[in-house]
N, C-alpha and C positions, 0 to 999 in steps of 0.2 A: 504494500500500500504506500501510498505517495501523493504530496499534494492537496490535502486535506482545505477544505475551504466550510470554514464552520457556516458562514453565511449561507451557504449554497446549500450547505449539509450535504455535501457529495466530496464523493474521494476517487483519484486513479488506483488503476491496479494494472498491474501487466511483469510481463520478463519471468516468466516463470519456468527454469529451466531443469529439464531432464535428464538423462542420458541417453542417447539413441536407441539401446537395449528395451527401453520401457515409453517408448513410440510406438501411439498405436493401440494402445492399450488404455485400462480405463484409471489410469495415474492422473494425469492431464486433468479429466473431468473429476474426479475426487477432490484432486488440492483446491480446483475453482471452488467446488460445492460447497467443502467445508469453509472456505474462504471469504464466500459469500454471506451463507450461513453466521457466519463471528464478524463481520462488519456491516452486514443491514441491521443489527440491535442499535448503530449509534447513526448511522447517516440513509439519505432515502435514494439517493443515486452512487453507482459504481459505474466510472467510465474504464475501458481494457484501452491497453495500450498494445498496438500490435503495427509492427510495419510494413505500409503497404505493400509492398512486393512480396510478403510472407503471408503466401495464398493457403502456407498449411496452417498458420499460427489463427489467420481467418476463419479458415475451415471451423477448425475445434472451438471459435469464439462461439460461432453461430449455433454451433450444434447444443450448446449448453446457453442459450437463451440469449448471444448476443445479437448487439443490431448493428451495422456499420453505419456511420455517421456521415 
């Protein structure tokens, strides 16, 4: 988490790195769940940070509820 904006009540999230071995698998979508789970008790928006040319890191954003912006 990063970037917190108490006004906004929203916070970034992103950079969450694996190791290629556990690509693929349901690691990815865990860490976001419980991630999400332990930071919507205090703020109402989570923005991902993922860069654009990283069609995989997109992939998995959207598959667990993201939207692209």
């Amino acid at each position: 988490y990063y970037n917190y904006r108490q006004t906004e009540n929203d916070i970034m999230m992103g950079y969450t790195f694996l190791v290629r071995s556990c690509w693929g698998a349901n690691y990815n979508h865990e860490i976001k769940h419980l991630m999400l789970t332990h930071i919507y008790q205090w703020v109402n928006t989570v923005y991902f940070t993922v860069g654009a040319n990283n069609l995989r890191s997109r992939k998995a954003m959207e598959r667990i509820g993201g939207v692209l912006l």
